[in-house]
C-alpha positions as CSV (number, residue, x, y, z in Angstrom):
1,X,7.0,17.2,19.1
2,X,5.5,16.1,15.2
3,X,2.4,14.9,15.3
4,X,1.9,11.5,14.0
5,X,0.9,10.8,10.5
6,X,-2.3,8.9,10.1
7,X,-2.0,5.7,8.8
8,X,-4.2,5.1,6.3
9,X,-5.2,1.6,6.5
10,X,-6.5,2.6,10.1
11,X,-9.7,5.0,8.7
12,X,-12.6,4.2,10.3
13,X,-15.2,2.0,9.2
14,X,-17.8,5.1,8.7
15,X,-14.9,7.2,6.9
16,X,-14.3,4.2,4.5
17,X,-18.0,3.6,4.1
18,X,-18.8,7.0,3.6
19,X,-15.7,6.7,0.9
20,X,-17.3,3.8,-0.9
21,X,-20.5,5.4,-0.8
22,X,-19.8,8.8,-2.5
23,X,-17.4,7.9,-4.7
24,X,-19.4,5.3,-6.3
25,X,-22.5,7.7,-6.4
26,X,-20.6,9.8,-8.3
27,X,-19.3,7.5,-10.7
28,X,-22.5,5.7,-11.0
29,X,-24.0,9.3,-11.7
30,X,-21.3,10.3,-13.8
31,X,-20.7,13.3,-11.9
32,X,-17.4,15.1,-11.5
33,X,-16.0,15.8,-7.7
34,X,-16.1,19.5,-8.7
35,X,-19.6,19.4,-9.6
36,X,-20.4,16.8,-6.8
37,X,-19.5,19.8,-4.7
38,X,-21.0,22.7,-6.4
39,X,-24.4,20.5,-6.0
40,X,-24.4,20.1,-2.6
41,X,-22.4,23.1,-1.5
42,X,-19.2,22.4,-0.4
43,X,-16.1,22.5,-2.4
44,X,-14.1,19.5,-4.2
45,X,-11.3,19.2,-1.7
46,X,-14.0,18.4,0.5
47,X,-15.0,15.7,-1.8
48,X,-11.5,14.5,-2.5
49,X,-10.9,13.8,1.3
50,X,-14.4,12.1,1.9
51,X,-13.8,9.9,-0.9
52,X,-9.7,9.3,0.1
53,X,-11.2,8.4,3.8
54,X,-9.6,11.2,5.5
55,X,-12.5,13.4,7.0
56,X,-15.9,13.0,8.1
57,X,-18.7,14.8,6.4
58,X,-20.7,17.3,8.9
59,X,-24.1,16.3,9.4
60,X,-25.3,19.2,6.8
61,X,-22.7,17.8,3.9
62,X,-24.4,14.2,4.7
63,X,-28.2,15.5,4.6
64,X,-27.4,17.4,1.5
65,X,-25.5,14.4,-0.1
66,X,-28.8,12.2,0.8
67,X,-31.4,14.6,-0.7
68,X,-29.2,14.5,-4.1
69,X,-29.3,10.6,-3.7
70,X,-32.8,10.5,-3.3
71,X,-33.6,13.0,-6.3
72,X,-32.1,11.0,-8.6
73,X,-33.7,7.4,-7.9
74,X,-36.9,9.6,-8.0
75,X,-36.2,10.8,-11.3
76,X,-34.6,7.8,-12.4
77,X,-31.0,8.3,-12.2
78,X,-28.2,6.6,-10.5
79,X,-28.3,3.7,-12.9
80,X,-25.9,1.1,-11.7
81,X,-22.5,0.5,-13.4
82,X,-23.5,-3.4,-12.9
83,X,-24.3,-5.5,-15.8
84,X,-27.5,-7.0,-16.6
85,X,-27.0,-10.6,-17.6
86,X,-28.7,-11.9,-20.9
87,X,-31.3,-13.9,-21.1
């Protein structure tokens, strides 16, 4: 018996969080996937399928991810892609 494709408007609300959160990191950071990966050690299909809310990270991925996150508002990075309104 086939197994039943996922549907993907059913991802989880972690999975689709988790999404959200690294892609927009990423772009924020302007950051490729590949080098996304290569920066916290896992490879870009990885990142592709976090980001496309089809896995969930393992807990070393997500401690990894959140270092990076933290190094970079320490240093400054991670500007927002939001625009500042004039005064």
């Amino acid at each position: 018996m086939a197994r039943p494709k996922r549907d993907n408007t059913s991802v989880e609300p972690e999975m689709r969080r988790l999404a959200v959160e690294f892609s927009q990191f990423r772009q924020d950071n302007n950051l490729s996937q590949k080098l996304l990966a290569e920066v916290i050690g896992i490879s870009r299909r990885t990142i592709q399928s976090v980001e496309a809310g089809r896995i969930l990270p393992h807990k070393q991925t997500l401690d990894a991810f959140e270092k990076l996150k933290l190094k970079y508002a320490a240093e400054g990075k991670g500007g927002s892609r939001k625009k500042k309104k004039a005064a």
